[in-house]
C-alpha positions in Angstrom: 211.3 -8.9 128.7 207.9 -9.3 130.7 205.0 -10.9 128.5 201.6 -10.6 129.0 198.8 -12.0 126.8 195.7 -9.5 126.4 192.6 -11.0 125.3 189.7 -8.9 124.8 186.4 -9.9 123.7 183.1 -8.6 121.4 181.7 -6.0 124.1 185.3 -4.4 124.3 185.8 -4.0 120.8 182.5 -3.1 119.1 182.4 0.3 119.0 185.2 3.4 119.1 184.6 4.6 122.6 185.0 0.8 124.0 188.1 0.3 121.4 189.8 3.2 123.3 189.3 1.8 126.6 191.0 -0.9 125.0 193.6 1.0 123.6 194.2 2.7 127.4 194.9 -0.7 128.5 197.3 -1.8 126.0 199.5 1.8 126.5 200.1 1.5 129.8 201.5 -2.2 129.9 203.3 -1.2 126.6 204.8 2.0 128.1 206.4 0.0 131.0 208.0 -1.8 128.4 206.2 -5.3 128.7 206.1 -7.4 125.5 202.4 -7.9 124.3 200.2 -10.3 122.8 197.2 -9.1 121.9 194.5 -11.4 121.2 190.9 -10.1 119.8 187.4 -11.8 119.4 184.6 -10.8 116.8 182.9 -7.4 117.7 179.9 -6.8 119.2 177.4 -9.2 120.1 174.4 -11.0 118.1 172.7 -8.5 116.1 175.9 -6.3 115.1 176.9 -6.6 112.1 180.4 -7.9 112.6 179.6 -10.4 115.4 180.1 -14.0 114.8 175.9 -14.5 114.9 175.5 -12.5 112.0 177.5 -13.6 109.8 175.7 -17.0 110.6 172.7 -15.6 109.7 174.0 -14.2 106.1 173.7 -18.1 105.4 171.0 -19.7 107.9 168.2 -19.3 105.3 170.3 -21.6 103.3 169.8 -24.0 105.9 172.5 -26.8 106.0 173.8 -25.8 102.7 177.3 -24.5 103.9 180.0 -27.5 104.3 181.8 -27.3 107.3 185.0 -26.2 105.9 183.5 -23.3 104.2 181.9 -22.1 107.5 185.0 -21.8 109.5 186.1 -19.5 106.3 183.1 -17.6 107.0 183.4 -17.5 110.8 187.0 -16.5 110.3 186.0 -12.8 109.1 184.9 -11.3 112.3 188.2 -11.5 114.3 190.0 -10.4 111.2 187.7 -7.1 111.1 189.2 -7.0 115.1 192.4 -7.3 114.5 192.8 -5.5 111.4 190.7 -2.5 113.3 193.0 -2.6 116.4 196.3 -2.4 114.4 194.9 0.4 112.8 194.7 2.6 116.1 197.5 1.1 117.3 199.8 2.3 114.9 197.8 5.9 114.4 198.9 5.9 118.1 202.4 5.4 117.5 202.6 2.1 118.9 204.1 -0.4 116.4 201.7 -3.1 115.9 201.3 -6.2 113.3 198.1 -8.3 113.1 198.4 -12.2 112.5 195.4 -14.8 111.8 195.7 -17.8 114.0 197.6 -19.5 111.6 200.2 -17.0 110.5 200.8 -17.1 114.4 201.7 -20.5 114.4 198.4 -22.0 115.7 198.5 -25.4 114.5 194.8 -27.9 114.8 193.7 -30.4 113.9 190.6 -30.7 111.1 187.6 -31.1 112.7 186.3 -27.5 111.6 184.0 -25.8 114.3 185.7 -27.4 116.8 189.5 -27.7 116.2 191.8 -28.9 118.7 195.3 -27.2 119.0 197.9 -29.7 118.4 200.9 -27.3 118.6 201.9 -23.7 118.6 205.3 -22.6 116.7 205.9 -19.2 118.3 209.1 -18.3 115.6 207.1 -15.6 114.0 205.5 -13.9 117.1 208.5 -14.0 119.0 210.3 -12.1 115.7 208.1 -9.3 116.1 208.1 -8.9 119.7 211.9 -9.1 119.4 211.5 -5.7 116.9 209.4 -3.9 119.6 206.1 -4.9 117.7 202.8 -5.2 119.9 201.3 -8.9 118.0 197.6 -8.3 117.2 196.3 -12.2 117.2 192.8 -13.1 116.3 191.6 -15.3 118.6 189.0 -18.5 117.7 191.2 -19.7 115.2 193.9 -21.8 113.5 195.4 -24.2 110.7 195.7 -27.6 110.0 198.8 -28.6 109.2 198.3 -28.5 105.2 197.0 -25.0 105.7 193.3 -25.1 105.9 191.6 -22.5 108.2 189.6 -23.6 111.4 187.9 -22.6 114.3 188.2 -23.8 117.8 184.4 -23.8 118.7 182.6 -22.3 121.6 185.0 -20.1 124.2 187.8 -20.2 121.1 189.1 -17.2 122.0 189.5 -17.8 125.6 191.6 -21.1 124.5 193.5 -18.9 121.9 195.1 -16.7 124.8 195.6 -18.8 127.4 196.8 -21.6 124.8 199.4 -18.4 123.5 200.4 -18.0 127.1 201.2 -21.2 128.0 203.3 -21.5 124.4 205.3 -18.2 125.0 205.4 -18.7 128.4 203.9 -15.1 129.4 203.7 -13.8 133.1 200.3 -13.6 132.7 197.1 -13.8 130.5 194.8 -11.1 131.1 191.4 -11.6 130.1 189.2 -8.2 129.6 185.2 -8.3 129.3 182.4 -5.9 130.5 182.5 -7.0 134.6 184.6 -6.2 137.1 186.0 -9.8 137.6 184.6 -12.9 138.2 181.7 -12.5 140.8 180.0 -14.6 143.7 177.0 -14.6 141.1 175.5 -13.5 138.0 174.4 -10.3 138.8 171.5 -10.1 136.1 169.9 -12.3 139.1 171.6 -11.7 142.4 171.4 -8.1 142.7 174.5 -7.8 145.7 176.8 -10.1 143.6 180.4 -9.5 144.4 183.7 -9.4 142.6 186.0 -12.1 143.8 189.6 -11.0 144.2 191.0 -14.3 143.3 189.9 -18.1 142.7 191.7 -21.5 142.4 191.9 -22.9 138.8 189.5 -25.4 139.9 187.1 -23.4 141.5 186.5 -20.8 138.4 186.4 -24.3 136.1 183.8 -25.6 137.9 181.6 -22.4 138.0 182.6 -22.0 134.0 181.4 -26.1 133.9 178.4 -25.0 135.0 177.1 -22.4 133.3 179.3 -19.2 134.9 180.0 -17.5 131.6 183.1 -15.1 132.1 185.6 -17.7 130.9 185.5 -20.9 128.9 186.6 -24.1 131.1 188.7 -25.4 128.3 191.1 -22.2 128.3 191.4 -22.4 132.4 192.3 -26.2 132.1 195.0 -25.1 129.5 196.3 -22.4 131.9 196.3 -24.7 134.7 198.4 -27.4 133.2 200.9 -24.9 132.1 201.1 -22.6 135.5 200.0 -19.4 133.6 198.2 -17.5 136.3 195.1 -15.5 134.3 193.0 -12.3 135.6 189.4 -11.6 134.5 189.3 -8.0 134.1 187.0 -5.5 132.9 187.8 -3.1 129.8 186.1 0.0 131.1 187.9 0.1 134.5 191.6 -0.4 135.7 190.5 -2.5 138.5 192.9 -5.1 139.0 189.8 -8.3 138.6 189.9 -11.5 139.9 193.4 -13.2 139.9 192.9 -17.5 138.7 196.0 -19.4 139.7 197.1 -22.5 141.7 195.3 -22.3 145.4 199.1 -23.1 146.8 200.2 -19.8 145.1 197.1 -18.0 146.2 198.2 -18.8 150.1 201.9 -18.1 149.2 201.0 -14.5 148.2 198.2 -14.2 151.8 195.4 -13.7 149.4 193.5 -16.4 150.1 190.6 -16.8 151.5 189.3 -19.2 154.5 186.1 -19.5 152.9 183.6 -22.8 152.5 181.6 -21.7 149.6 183.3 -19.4 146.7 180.2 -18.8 144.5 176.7 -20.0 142.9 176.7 -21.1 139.2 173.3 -21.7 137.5 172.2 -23.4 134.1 168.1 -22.6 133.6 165.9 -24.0 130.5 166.8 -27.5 131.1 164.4 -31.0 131.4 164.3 -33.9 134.2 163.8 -37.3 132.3 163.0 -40.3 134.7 163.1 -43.7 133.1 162.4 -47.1 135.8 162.1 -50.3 135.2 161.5 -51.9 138.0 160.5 -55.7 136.3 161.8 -55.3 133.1 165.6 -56.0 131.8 168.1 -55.1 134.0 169.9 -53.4 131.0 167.7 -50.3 131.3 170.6 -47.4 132.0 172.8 -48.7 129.4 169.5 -48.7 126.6 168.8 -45.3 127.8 172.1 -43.4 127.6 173.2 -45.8 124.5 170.5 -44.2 122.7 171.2 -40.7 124.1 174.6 -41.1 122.8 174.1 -42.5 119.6 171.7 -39.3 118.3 174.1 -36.5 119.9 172.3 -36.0 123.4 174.3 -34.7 125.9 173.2 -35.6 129.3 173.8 -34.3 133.0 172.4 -34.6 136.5 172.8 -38.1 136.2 171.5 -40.7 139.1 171.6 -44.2 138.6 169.6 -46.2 140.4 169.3 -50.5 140.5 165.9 -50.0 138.6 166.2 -47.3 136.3 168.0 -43.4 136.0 167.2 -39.8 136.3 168.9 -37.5 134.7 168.5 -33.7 132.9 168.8 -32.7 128.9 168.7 -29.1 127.6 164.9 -27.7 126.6 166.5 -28.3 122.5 166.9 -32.0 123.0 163.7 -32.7 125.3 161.6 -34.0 122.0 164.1 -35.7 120.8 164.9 -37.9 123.6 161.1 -38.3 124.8 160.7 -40.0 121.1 163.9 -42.0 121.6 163.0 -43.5 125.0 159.2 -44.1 124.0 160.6 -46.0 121.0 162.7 -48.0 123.6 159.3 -48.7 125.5 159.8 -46.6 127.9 157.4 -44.2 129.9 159.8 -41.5 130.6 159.0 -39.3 133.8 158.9 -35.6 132.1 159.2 -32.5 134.2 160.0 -29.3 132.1 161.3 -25.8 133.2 164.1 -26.9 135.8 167.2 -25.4 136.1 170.2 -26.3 137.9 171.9 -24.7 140.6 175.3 -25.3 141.4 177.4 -23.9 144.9 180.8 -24.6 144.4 184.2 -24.0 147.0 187.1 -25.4 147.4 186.7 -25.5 150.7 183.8 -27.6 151.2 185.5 -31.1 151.1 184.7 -32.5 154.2 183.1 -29.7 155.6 180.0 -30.8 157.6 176.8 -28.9 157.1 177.1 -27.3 153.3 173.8 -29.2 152.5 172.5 -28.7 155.8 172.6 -25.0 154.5 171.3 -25.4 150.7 168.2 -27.4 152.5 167.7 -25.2 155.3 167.9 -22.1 152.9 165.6 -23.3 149.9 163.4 -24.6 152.5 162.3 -21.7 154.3 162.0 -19.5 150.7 159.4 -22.6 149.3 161.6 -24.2 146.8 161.6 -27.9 146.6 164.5 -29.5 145.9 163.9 -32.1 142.7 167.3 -33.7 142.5 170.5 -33.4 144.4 174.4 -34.7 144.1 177.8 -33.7 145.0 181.4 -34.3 144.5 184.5 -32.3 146.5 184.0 -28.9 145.6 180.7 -28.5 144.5 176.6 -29.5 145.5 174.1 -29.3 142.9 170.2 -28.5 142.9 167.6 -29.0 140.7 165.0 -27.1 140.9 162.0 -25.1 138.7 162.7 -22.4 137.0 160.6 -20.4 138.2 161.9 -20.8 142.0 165.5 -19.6 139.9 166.0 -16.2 141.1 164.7 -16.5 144.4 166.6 -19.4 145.4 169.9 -17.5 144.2 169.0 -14.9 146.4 168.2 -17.1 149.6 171.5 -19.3 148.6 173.6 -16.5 148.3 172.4 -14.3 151.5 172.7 -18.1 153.5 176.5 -18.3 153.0 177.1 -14.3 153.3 178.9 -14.4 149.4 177.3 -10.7 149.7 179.7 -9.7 152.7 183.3 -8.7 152.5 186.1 -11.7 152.2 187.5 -12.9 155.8 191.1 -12.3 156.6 193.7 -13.5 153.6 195.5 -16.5 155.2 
């Protein structure tokens, strides 16, 4: 039998009109007599009263009160509600359906609750109910430890839940459903021609994830890519066929892919430069500085080294704290708030001459100075203000024509 694991997330499932686009989708793959796996998130987003934010905020006031074990209980209840809901209609339908927690589907973790790591996935029971004709109703985000305590896999769980199923079962294919039309050249909330991709390497849609793209979570492409589990990024309201994530070798074995040097922009905004020289001190200046970030929880990015001191980007929520850390180092600290980063990433841009020729050329002529720069094969970062965001989107996308249709599949 064909397999494909469904995943379908808040927006799809939050209220009955969207729950019946989802039902559309599962019919037809079920009527050509495909096994399914049907994996579910929370419903809705933050504010609705099933979503994973508010059931947070039935206990925030509490402040740190909650132990950590308890919380994953808590977060636990929204993909129940989803898959409890689904099986419902399901069977109303006359499709034969069972719902299973994480767990009871054979999602083994490990114990670091609100962010588990799969160790292992024992696919007996799932595989026993696909075998009697049953479509397997799986909430996503979640697992067990091995002496049967609940957790949760963290941010993007879901994502990791399906393509992590996939890989285990070995399915054809993990479909991934959420409110756009694929994966596009852009965010469309700030580049208003954005375009859906037809398909992208593994390592091109990581990257863009990586870097603030939020359609899929990096860690559930990485999972997909070691197994060879191709994934589409699909919308629930439409039956377009998305944006197809696989290998670039299979890509060019199937003439879909595309001879193109840039694939698409990613952007992360509400971020802050730090600059930290040194330039008579100790020489042990970027090993004090990210010790200390390190040591308090700080993640760091944008990082350039440099023989007398470093340069480097936190988010807006760790600014204070790392201004007090370096200044009780001694340290000055170079502080320029509002940046964001801007990231163009293609596969095709390793050794390709003139990419940043392009980036320069493009935020140039629309004003925007470029604050900080670096590159590795397949991708070119800017940093830039915040307030240049949207207009150098624009100018970067229109300068390497992401808005046009794709050249010839080779």
């Amino acid at each position: 039998m064909d397999l494909i694991v469904q995943k379908f997330g808040g927006t799809s499932l939050s209220d009955d009109q969207s729950r019946r686009h989802v039902l559309r989708h599962i019919v037809r793959e079920h009527g050509a007599g495909i096994g399914l796996v049907v994996v579910v998130s929370a419903m809705g987003r933050s504010g609705e009263p099933y979503a994973t934010d508010s059931l947070l905020n039935l206990v925030r006031h509490n402040g740190n009160a909650l132990p950590a074990r308890e919380r994953d209980l808590l977060l636990s209840c929204g993909e129940l509600i989803s898959a409890s809901v689904l099986c419902s209609i399901l069977n109303a339908e006359g499709i034969p359906s069972v719902a299973l927690t994480g767990g009871q589907a054979g999602i083994v973790t490990d114990d670091r609750f609100g962010a588990a790591r799969i160790k292992e996935i024992k696919t007996d029971r799932i595989q026993k109910h696909l075998s009697d004709g049953q479509v397997v109703v799986i909430t996503g985000f979640q697992g067990m430890t091995s002496d049967g305590e609940m957790t949760t896999l963290g941010r993007g769980g879901s994502d990791t839940s399906a393509t992590a199923l996939g890989a285990a079962l070995n399915a054809d294919i993990v479909d991934i459903y959420t409110d756009v039309d694929g994966i596009l050249t852009a965010d469309p909330r700030w580049v208003s021609n954005a375009r859906a991709l037809s398909a992208v390497s593994y390592e091109e849609i990581c990257n863009m994830a990586q870097n603030g793209a939020k359609v899929i979570h990096p860690r559930a492409v990485e999972i997909a890519m070691k197994a060879g589990i191709p994934v589409r990024v699909r919308s629930t309201f439409s039956d377009e066929e998305g944006t197809l994530v696989t290998h670039a070798r299979a890509l060019r074995s199937q003439g879909i892919w595309y001879d193109r040097t840039v694939t698409g922009l990613a952007h992360v905004s509400q971020v802050t430069q730090l600059g930290v020289m040194n330039r008579s001190g100790p020489a042990d200046v970027q090993l004090r500085v990210f010790r200390a970030m390190a040591s308090h929880g700080i993640s760091v990015d944008f990082i350039n080294v440099m023989p007398t001191g470093v340069h480097y980007t936190v988010s807006d929520n760790d600014t204070q704290n790392a201004i007090r850390l370096l200044q009780e180092l001694g340290f000055e600290p170079h502080i320029r708030r509002g940046c964001a980063k801007v990231s163009v990433i293609g596969g095709g841009m390793n050794g390709e001459p003139g990419v940043m020729a392009i980036i320069v050329e493009a935020l140039t002529n629309s004003g925007i100075p470029i604050l900080q720069s670096a590159d590795s094969n397949t991708t070119i970062w800017v940093l830039i203000s915040e307030e240049d965001l949207a207009k150098a989107l624009q100018a970067l996308h229109t300068a390497f024509g992401l808005h046009l249709a794709p050249a010839t599949g080779i």
